[in-house]
C-alpha positions in Angstrom: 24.3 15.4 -12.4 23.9 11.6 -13.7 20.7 11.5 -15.7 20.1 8.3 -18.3 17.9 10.3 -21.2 16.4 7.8 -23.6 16.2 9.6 -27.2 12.4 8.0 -27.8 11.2 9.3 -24.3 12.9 12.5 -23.3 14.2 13.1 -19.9 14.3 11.2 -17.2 14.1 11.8 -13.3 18.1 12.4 -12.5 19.4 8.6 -10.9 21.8 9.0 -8.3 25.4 8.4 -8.9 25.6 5.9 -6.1 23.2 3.8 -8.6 26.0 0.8 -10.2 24.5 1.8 -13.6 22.3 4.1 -15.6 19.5 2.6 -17.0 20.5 -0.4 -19.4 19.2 0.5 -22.8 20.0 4.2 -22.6 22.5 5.5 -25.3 24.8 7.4 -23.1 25.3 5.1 -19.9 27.6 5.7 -16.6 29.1 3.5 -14.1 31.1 4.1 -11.4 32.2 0.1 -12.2 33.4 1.2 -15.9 35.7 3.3 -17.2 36.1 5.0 -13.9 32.2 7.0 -13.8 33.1 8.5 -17.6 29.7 8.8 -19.2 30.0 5.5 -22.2 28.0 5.0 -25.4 25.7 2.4 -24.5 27.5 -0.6 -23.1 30.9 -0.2 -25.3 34.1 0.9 -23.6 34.6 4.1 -26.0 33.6 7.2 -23.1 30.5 9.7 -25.0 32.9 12.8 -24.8 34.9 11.4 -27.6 32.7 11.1 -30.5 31.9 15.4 -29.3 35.3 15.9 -29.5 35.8 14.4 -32.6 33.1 16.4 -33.7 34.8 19.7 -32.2 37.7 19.6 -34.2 36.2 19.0 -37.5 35.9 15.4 -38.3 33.0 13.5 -38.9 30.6 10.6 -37.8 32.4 8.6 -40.2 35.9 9.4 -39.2 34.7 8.7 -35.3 33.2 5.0 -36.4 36.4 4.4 -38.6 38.7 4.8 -35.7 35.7 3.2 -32.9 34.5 0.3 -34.8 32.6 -1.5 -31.9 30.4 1.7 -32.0 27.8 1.6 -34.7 26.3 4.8 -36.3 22.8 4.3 -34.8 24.5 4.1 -31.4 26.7 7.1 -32.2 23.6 9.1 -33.7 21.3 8.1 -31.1 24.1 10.0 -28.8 24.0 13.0 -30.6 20.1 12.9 -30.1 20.8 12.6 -26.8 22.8 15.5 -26.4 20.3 17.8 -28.7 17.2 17.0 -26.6 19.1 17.9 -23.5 19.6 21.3 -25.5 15.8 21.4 -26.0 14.8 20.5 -22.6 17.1 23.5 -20.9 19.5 21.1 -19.0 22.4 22.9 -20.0 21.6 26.1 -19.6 18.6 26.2 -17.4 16.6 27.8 -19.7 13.1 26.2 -21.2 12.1 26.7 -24.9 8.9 29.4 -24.8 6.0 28.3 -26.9 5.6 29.9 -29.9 2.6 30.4 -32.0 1.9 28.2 -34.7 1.3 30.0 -38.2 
């Protein structure tokens, strides 16, 4: 599914891949044009999976924008909210949060 989620809005409707771009200020963006489809950060030419990956195996934010400097840490951050509001919102697992009450 190709989906451009904007950190300060939530979810969008899903955009179809046949779209030339997700939309232009979201943080993780995809092109069939760029990088051949690979989901990006932003506009750069550095693919989203990589900063997770560095992540994965134990390094940090800071060893990712050492080795990717035309990514800054707001762009790389705003990534990673990406990815945890995605988490909220079920699209990875298909499951909603319940409400809980408030104490």
């Amino acid at each position: 599914m190709n989906q451009a989620i904007d950190v300060s809005g939530g979810a969008q409707q899903p955009a179809p891949f046949n779209s030339n771009e997700t939309e232009a200020g979201a943080p993780i963006r995809q092109s069939q044009e760029k990088l051949s489809g690979h989901p990006t950060i932003g506009s750069k030419r550095v693919q989203a999976d990589v900063l997770i990956n560095y992540l994965a195996a134990g390094r940090t934010i800071h060893d990712f924008l050492a080795d990717y400097d035309a990514v800054t840490e707001s762009e790389a951050l705003a990534v990673l909210g990406v990815i945890k509001q995605a988490i909220l919102d079920g699209m990875l697992t298909g499951a909603q949060l319940r409400d809980e009450d408030s104490f």
